[in-house]
C-alpha positions in Angstrom: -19.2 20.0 40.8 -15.7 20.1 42.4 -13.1 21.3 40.2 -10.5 18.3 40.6 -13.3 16.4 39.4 -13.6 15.0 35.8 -17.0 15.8 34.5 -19.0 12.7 34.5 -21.4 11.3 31.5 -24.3 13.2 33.1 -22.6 16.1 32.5 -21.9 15.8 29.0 -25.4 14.8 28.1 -26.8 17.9 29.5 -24.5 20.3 27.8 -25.1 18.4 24.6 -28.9 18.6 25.0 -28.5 22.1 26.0 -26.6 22.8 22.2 -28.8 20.8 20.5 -32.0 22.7 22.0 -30.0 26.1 20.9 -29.0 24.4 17.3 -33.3 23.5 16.5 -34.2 26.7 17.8 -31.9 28.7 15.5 -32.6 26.6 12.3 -36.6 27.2 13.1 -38.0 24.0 13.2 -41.3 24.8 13.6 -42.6 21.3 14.3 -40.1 20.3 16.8 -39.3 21.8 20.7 -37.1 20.2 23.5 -40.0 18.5 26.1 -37.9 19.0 29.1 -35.6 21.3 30.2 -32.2 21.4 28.3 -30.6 20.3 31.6 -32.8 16.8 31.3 -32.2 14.0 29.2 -33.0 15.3 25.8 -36.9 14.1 24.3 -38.8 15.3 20.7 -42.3 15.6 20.4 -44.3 17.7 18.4 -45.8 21.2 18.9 -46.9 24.3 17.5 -43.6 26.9 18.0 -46.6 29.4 17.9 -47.1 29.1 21.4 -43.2 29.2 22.2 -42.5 32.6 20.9 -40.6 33.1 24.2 -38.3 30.3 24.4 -37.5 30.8 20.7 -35.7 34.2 21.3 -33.0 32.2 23.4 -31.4 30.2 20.0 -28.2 30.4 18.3 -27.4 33.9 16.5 -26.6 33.9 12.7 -23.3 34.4 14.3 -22.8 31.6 16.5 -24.4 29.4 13.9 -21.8 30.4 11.4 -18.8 30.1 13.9 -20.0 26.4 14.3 -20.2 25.7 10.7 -16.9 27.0 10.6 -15.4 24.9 13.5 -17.0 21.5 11.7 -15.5 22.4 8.3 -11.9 22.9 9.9 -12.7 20.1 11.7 -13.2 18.5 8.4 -10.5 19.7 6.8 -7.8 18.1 9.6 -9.5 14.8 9.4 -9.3 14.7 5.8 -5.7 14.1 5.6 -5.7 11.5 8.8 -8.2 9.5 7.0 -5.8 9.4 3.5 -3.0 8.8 5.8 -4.6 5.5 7.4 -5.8 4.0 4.1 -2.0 4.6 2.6 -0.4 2.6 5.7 -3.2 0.1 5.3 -2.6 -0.5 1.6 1.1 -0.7 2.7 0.4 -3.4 5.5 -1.7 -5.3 2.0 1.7 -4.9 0.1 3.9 -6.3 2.8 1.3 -9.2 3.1 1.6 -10.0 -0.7 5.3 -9.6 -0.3 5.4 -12.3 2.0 3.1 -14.7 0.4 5.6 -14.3 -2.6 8.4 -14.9 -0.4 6.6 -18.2 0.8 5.9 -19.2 -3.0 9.0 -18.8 -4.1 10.5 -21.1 -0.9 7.9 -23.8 -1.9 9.3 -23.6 -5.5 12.6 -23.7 -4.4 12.3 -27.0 -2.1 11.4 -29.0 -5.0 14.5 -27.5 -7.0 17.2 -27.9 -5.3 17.0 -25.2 -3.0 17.2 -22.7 -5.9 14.7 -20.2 -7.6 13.4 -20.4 -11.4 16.0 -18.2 -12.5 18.6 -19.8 -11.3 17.8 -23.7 -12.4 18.3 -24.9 -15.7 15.6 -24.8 -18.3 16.0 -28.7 -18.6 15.4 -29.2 -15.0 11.8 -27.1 -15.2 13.6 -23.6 -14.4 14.2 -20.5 -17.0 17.9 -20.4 -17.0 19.2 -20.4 -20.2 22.4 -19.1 -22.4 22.1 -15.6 -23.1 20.0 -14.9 -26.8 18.7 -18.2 -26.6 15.3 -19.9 -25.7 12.7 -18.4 -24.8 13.4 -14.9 -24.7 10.3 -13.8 -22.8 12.1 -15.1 -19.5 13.9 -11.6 -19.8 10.8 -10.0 -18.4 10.2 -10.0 -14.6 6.2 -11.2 -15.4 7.5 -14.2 -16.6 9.7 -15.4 -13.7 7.1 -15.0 -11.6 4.5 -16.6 -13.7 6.6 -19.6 -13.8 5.4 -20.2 -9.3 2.2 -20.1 -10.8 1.5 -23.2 -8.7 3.1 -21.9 -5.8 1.8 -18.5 -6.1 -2.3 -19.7 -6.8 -3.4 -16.5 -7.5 -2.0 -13.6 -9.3 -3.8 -10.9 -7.1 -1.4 -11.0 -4.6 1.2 -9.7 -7.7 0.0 -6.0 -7.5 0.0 -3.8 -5.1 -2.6 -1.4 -3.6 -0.9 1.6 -4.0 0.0 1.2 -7.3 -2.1 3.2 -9.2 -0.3 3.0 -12.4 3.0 5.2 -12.9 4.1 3.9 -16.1 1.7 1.5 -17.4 -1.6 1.2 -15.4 -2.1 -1.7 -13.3 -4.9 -3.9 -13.7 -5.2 -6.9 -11.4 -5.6 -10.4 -13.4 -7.7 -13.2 -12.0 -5.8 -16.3 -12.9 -3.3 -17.8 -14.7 -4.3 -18.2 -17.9 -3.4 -16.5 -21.3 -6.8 -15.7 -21.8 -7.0 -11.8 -21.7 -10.8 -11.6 -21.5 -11.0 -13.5 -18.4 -7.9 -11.4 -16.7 -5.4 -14.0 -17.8 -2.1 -13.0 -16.3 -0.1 -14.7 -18.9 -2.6 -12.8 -21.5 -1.1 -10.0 -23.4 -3.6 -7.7 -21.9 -2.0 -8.0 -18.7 1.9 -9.8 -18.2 3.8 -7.1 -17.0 0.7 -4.5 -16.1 -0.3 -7.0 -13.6 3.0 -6.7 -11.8 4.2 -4.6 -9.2 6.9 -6.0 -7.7 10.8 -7.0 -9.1 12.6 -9.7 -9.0 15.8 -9.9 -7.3 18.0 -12.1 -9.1 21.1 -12.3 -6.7 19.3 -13.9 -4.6 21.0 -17.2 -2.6 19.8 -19.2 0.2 23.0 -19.1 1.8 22.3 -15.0 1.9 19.4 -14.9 4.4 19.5 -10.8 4.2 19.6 -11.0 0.1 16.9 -9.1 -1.7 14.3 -11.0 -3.9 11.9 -9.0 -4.1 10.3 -5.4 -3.8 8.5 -2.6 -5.0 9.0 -1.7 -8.0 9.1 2.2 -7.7 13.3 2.4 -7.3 16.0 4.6 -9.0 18.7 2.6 -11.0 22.3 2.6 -12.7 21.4 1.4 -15.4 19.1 -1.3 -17.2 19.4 -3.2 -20.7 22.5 -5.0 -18.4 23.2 -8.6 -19.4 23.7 -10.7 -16.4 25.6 -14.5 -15.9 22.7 -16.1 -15.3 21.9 -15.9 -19.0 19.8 -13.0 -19.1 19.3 -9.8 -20.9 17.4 -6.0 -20.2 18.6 -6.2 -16.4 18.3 -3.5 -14.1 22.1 -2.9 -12.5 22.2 -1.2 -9.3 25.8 -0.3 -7.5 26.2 -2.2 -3.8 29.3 0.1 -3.1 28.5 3.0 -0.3 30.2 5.3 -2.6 27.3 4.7 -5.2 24.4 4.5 -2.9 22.9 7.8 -3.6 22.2 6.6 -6.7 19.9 3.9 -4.7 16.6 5.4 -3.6 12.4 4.9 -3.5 10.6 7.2 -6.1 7.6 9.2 -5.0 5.6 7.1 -7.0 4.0 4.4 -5.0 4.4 4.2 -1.0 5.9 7.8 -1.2 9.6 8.0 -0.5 9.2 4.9 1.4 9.0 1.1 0.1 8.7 -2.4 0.7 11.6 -5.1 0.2 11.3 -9.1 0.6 14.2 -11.1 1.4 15.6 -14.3 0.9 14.9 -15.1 4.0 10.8 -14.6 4.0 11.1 -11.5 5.7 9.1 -8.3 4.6 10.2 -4.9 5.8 9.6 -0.9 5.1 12.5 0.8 4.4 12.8 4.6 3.8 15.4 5.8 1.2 18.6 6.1 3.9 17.4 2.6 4.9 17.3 1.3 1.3 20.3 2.3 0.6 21.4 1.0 3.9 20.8 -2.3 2.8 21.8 -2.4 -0.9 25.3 -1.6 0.4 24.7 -4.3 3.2 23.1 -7.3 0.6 25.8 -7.1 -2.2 26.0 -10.5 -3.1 27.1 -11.6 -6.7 29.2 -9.4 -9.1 31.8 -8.0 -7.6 29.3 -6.4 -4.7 26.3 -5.3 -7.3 22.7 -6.1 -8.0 21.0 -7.5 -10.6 17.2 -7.3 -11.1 14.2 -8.0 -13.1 12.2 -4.5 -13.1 8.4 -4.3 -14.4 7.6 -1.9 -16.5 
């Protein structure tokens, strides 16, 4: 074969009939012997290796059998963490997905209420906003703003994500809307908040495309318990000033130090912690630079 040349698919087949010939003979498989010879296209047929006491003295040595066992299990071992890797970025692509179809939910709520989102129309024209320690007090709680799209949102599946596996309280996935906890009822007690991955961004405006209204849930805070103007109470505070933005960052808890943010603007992204921060200090909107948000427990 010349050497320039790249060794064709004949090639291949006969030095892989040629190992697999060596492979038989070396685990003594007494019923089974290569027809041809290893240079051919490899055939089975069945003999008695009694009469091939010869061609049996040319297999693998203990040796060379447990050098290829050993090259398989480090093989093994190096594919291992590929695979892992893949099925974390796939869940992550999932959790961008359901980020977006929030995003959309949320736009299709807002169109019928004057361009604004539950928590920011009045309860008397079919939003939550309220005065502060009045009402229904249960709109403090990040499940029930989002509960409130349940029209928009049609399932509650897309609410949790992949990758969380639980730090906190476990996650469990509800089925439908209902308060019904045995049939997964997302506004059953069972499930509310445990069926909830993401938070709710409550500065959000329509006039702030790059806002943030949604995310994973997996972030570092100020403070929480914070009462906010729009009337409600147990809100996570987070500082929009670059001097405070180390105090904004991913836990290792769900995408690893990496998350997933949805804007006001539909758009779905991955940020890592310098590009979290990066954008808290760039989407201050609303008191005096700062955000207010509705966390999940």
């Amino acid at each position: 074969m010349n050497p320039n040349q790249r060794p064709g698919h004949e090639y291949h087949q006969a030095q892989l009939s040629k190992r697999i010939f060596r492979l038989l003979r070396a685990l003594d498989w007494h019923r089974i012997i290569v027809k041809a010879d290893p240079s051919e296209p490899f055939h089975l047929c069945s003999v008695d290796m009694s009469r091939n006491t010869e061609a049996s003295k040319a297999g693998f040595s203990r040796l060379e059998l447990v050098f290829t066992l050993a090259a398989l299990l480090l093989l093994a071992v190096v594919a291992l963490p590929v695979f892992a890797n893949t099925r974390g970025r796939s869940e992550q692509v999932i959790c961008l997905s359901n980020l977006r179809q929030l995003g959309h939910a949320v736009h299709l709520w807002a169109t019928d209420h004057g361009d604004r989102t539950p928590w920011f129309t009045p309860v008397a024209e079919g939003g939550t906003r309220d005065t502060y320690g009045t009402g229904n007090l249960l709109r403090y709680n990040a499940w029930f703003q989002m509960g409130w799209m349940s029209n928009q949102l049609i399932t509650p599946k897309i609410l949790v994500c992949p990758s969380d596996v639980g730090v906190g309280s476990p996650r469990k996935m509800a089925n439908n809307f209902s308060a019904n906890s045995l049939e997964g009822g997302f506004w059953g007690v069972g499930y509310r908040s445990t069926s909830l991955s993401y938070l709710v961004g409550l500065h959000s405006f329509s006039s702030a495309p790059r806002s943030l209204l949604s995310g994973d849930r997996n972030i570092s805070w100020d403070n929480r318990n914070t009462v906010c103007a729009l009337g409600l109470g147990g809100v996570v505070y987070m500082s929009g000033y670059p001097l405070r933005q180390a105090d904004s960052r991913w836990t290792n808890a769900i995408h690893g130090l990496t998350g997933n943010l949805l804007f006001t603007d539909g758009s779905a992204e991955t940020f890592t912690v310098e590009g979290f921060q990066r954008v808290v200090s760039e989407a201050n909107q609303g008191d005096g630079g700062d955000h207010h948000l509705l966390a999940p427990n």
